[in-house]
N, C-alpha and C positions, 0 to 999 in steps of 0.2 A: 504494500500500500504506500502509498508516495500522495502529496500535499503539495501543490504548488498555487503560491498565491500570485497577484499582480494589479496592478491597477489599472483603472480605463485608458490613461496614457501610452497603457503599456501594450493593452487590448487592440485597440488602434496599429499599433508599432508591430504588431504577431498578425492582424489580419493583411496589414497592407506588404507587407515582407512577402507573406505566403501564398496570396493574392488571393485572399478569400473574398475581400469585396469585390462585388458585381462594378462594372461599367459604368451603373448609372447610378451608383453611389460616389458623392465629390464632394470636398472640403470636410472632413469627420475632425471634429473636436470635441475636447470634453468639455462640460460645462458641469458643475454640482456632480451629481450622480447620473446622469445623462449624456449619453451623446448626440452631438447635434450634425447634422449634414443635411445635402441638396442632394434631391432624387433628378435625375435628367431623364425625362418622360423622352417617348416617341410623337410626343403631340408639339403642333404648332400652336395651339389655346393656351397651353398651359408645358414650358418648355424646364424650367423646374421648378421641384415645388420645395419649401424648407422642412426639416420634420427631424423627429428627436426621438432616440428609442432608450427605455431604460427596462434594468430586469427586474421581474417579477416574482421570480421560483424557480426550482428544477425538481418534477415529481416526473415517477413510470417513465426515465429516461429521457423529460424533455423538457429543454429548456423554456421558459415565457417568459417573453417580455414584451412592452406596451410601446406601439407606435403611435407617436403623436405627431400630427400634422398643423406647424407652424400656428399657419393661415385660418383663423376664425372662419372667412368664406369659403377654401377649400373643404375645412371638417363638414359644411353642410352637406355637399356632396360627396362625401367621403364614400355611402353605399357604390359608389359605381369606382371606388378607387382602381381596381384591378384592370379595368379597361379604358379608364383615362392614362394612367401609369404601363400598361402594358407591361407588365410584370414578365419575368423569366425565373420563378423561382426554382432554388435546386431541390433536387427530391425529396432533401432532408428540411425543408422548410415548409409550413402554411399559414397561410396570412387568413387568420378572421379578425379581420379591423375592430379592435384597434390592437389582439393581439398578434402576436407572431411567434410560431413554435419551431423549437429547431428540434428535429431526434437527433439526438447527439452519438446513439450508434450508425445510423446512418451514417450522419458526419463521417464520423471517424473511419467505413467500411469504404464510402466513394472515396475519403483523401488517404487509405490506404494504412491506415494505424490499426496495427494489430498488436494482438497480447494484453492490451488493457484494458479496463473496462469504467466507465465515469462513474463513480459512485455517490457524488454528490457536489453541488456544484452553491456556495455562498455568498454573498455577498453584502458584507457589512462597513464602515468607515472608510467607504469609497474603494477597494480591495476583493477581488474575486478569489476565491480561495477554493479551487477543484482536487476533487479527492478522488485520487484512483484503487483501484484494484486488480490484479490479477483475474483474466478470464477462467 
């Protein structure tokens, strides 16, 4: 079993290295306990839009956390998010606005990590703190 903590700063610096974020994710900073970025849609209405996701939990292997979307007028419309955004999620993701769930076996099977297994995943005083185990 092995513990490895880090913070959003850090998170940011581990996704963008290993190029987990998508395309039309741009500019990810942390702010408080949130991260904030620009989604870059396929649309000319709406080419991008601000939004902020922070975590929620990790139960039955899967990550939640809550997307929020900037724009007061955007959240009105938010129900048709996935076809104004034209989304490309990977297997291991689904968006029911405003959450977003990651299987974290998944994850780990498409980018190829084997032998461990995520046993719990924390985050408190700004610091994610994932706890593994042997498969």
């Amino acid at each position: 079993m092995a513990k490895i903590t880090f913070n959003l700063e850090e998170l940011i610096q581990i996704l963008t290295s290993n190029e987990l974020l998508r395309g039309e994710i741009l500019r990810p900073k942390v702010e408080g306990d949130r991260i904030r970025f620009v989604i870059k849609t396929n649309s000319f209405v709406l080419p991008y839009i601000p939004a902020s996701l922070g975590y929620l939990d990790f139960r039955d292997n899967r990550a939640t956390f809550e997307l929020t979307i900037v724009s007061s007028y955007l959240n009105r419309a938010v129900s048709r998010l996935k076809q104004i955004l034209q989304l490309k999620l990977p297997a291991y993701m689904r968006l029911e606005y405003p959450k977003i769930f990651v299987d974290v076996d998944k994850l780990l099977e498409e980018k190829n990590v084997r032998g461990i297994r995520v046993k719990d995943i924390s985050f408190e005083s700004g610091k994610f703190a994932i706890t593994t185990c042997n498969i």
